[in-house]
TORVEXPA-453122 format. One record per residue (C-alpha): x negated, y, z negated; residue number from 1. Coordinates in nm, 3 decimals, m for minus. Each point is the difference from the previous one (the first is absolute). Example, Ala and Ser with C-alpha at 12.3 -4.5 7.8 and 13.67 -1.06 7.14 Angstrom:
        c1        c2        c3   resi
    m1.230    m0.450    m0.780      1
    m0.137     0.344     0.066      2
//
This chain:
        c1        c2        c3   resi
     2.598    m8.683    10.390      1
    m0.349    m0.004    m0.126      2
    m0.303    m0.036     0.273      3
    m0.276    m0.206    m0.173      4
    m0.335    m0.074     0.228      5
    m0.183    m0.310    m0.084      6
    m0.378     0.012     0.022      7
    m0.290    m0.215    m0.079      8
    m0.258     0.153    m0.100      9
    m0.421    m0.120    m0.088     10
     0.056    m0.299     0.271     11
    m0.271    m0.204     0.084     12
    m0.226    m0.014     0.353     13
     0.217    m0.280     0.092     14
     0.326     0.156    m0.085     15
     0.090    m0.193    m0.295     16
     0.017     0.101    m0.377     17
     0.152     0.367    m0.039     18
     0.169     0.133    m0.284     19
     0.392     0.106     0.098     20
     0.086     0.384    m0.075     21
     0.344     0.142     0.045     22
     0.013     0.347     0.142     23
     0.332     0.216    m0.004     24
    m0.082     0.268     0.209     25
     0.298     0.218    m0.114     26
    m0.099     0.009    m0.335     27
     0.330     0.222    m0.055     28
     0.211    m0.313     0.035     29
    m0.082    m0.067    m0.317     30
     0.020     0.235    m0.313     31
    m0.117    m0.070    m0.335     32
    m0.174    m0.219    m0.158     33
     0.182    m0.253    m0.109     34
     0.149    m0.093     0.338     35
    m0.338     0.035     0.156     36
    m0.154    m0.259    m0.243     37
     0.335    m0.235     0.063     38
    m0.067     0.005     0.404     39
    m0.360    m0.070    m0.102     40
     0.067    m0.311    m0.180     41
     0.286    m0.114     0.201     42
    m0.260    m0.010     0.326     43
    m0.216    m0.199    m0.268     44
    m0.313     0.128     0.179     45
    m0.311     0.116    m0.216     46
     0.035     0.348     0.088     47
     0.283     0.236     0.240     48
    m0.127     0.330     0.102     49
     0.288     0.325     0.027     50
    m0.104     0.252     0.247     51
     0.137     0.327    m0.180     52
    m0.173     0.261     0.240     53
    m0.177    m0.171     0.325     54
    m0.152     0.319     0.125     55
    m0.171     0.052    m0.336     56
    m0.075    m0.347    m0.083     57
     0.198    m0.037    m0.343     58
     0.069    m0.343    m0.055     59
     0.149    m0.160    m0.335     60
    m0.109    m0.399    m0.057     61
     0.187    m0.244    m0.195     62
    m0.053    m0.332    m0.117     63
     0.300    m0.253    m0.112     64
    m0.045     0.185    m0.376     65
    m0.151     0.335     0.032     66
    m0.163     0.259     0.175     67
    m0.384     0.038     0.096     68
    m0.186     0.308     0.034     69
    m0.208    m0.153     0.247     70
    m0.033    m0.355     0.180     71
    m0.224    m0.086     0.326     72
     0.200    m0.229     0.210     73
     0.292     0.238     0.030     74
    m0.202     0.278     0.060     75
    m0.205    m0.179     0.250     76
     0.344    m0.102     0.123     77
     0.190     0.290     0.001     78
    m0.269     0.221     0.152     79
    m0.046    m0.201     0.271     80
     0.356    m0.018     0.066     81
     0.022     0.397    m0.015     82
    m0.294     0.103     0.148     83
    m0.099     0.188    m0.282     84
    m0.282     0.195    m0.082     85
     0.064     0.046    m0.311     86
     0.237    m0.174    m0.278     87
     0.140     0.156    m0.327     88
     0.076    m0.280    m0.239     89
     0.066     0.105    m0.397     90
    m0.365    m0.083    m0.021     91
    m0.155     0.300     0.170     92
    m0.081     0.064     0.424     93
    m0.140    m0.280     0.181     94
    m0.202     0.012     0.329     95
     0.090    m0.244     0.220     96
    m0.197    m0.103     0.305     97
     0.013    m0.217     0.314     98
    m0.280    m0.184     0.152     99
     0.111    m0.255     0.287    100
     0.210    m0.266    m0.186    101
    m0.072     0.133    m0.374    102
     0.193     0.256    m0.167    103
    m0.180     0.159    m0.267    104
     0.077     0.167    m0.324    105
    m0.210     0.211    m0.247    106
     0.090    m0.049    m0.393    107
    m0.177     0.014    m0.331    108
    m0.028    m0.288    m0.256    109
     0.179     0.201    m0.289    110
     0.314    m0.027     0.238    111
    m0.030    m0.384    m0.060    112
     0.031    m0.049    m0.362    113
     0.158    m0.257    m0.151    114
    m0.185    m0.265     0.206    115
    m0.212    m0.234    m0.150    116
    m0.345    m0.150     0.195    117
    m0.114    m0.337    m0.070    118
    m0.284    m0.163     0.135    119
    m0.037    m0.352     0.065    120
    m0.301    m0.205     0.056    121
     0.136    m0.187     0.353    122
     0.252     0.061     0.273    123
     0.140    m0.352    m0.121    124
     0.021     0.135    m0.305    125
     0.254     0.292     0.099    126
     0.171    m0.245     0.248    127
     0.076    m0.297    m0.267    128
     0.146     0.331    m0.265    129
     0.429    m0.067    m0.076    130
     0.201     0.233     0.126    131
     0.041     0.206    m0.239    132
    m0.290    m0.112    m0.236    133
     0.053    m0.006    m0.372    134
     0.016     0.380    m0.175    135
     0.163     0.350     0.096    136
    m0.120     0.257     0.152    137
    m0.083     0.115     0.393    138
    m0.308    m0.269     0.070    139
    m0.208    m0.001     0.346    140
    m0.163    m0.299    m0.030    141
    m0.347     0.016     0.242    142
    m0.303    m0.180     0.082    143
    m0.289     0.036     0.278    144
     0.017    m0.180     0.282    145
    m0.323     0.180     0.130    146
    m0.130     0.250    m0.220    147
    m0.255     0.087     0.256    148
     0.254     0.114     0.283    149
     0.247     0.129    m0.227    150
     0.259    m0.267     0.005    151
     0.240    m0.096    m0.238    152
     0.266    m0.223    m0.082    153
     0.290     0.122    m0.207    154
     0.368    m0.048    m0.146    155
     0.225     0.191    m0.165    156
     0.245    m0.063    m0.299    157
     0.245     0.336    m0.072    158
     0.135    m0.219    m0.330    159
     0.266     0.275    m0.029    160
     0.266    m0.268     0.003    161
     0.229     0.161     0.288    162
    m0.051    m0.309     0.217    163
    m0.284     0.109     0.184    164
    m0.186    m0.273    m0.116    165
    m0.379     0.038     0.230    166
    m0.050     0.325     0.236    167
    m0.144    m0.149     0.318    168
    m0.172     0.345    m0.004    169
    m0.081     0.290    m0.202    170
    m0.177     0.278     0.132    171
    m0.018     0.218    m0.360    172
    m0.236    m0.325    m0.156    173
    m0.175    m0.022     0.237    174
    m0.052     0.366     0.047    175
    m0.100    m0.052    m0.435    176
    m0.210    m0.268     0.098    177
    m0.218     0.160     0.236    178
    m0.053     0.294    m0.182    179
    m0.103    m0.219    m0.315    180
    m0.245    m0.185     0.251    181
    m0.128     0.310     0.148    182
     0.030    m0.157     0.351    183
     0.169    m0.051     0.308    184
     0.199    m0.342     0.015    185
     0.190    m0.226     0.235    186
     0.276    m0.150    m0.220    187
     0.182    m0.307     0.092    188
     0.328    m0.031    m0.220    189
     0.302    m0.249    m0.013    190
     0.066    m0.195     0.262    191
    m0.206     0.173     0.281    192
     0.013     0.366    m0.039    193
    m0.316     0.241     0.021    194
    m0.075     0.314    m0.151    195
    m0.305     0.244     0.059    196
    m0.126     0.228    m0.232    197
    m0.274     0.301     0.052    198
    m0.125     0.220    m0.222    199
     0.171     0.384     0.110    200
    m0.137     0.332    m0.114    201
     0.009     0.200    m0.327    202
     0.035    m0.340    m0.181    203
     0.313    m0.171     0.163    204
     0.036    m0.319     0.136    205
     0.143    m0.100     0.413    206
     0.193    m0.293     0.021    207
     0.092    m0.103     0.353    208
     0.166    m0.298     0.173    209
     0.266    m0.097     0.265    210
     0.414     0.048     0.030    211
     0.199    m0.216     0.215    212
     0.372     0.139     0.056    213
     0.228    m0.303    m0.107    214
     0.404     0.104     0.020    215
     0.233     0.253    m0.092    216
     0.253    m0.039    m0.237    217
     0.304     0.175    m0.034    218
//
């Protein structure tokens, strides 16, 4: 039998919105690959997080089709859920940090590639996009809301064609997106999610929102 915790992670002030992240805490439950990619895609959530080492952070993340080197929301997730300082994904170390509500984590924009940024010229714009819009390819679609304060709207199409059709919210784009803007943002995704970003030192990028335990599985 195979514990799986269900999290939400990048929720909005009001609770609603957050992007769901499985987390198997006993990463050891499953071996290999190919039957860690299977569990993935039979939860059908856009990413599940295996805990390999807990005390040292190492954590392996899967979508429905393949594994990521890095991705915000289950690191976000999965260091909250841990209480971890620090988080070794394939990727490279990640600080992770907890201010009140917000859990925190330190990455660099080279750990999201593969993500496309597209600007839009509304917020009405973004809203009235398909889901998925035409073409292939990772696309976070974006406009300003207030370009003043920082704010943005945003939504985001994986087109990888495992099901996952719209991420309600990507930390690793917007990490991109803030380091191509050169500024901190307050990023309202999907239905209702937020996600902060802050510039960190030597070059990196913070991304930072709230989890919300939701069940376990198992």
């Amino acid at each position: 039998m195979i514990s799986i915790e269900v999290i939400d992670v990048f929720t909005g002030p009001d609770g609603t919105g957050g992007n769901a992240l499985a987390v198997v805490r006993d990463g050891s439950a499953v071996r290999g690959d190919a039957d860690r990619m299977a569990l993935a895609a039979g939860l059908g959530y856009s990413e599940t997080v295996f805990v390999d080492d807990a005390e040292r952070g190492v954590v392996d993340i899967w979508t429905p089709s393949a594994r990521l080197p890095f991705a915000g929301h289950p690191l976000v997730g999965v260091g909250r859920l841990l209480g971890a300082d620090v988080l070794r994904p394939p990727a490279g170390e990640v600080r992770v940090l907890r201010e009140g509500e917000f859990t925190w984590v330190r990455g660099r924009a080279e750990w999201a590639s593969g993500r496309r940024t597209e600007q839009y010229g509304s917020a009405a714009e973004v809203d009235a996009l398909p889901a998925p819009p035409e073409g292939e390819g990772w696309l976070y679609a974006w406009a300003w809301q207030d370009e003043a304060a920082g704010r943005v709207r945003a939504r985001a199409f994986p087109r990888r064609g495992d099901g996952i059709v719209e991420d309600e919210a990507t930390g690793a784009a917007a990490l991109l997106l803030a380091q191509q803007l050169g500024q901190a943002l307050d990023i309202r995704q999907g239905r209702g999610s937020q996600i902060l970003t802050r510039p960190g030192t030597e070059g990196t990028v913070e991304i930072g929102g709230r989890v919300v335990p939701r069940a376990v599985r198992g």
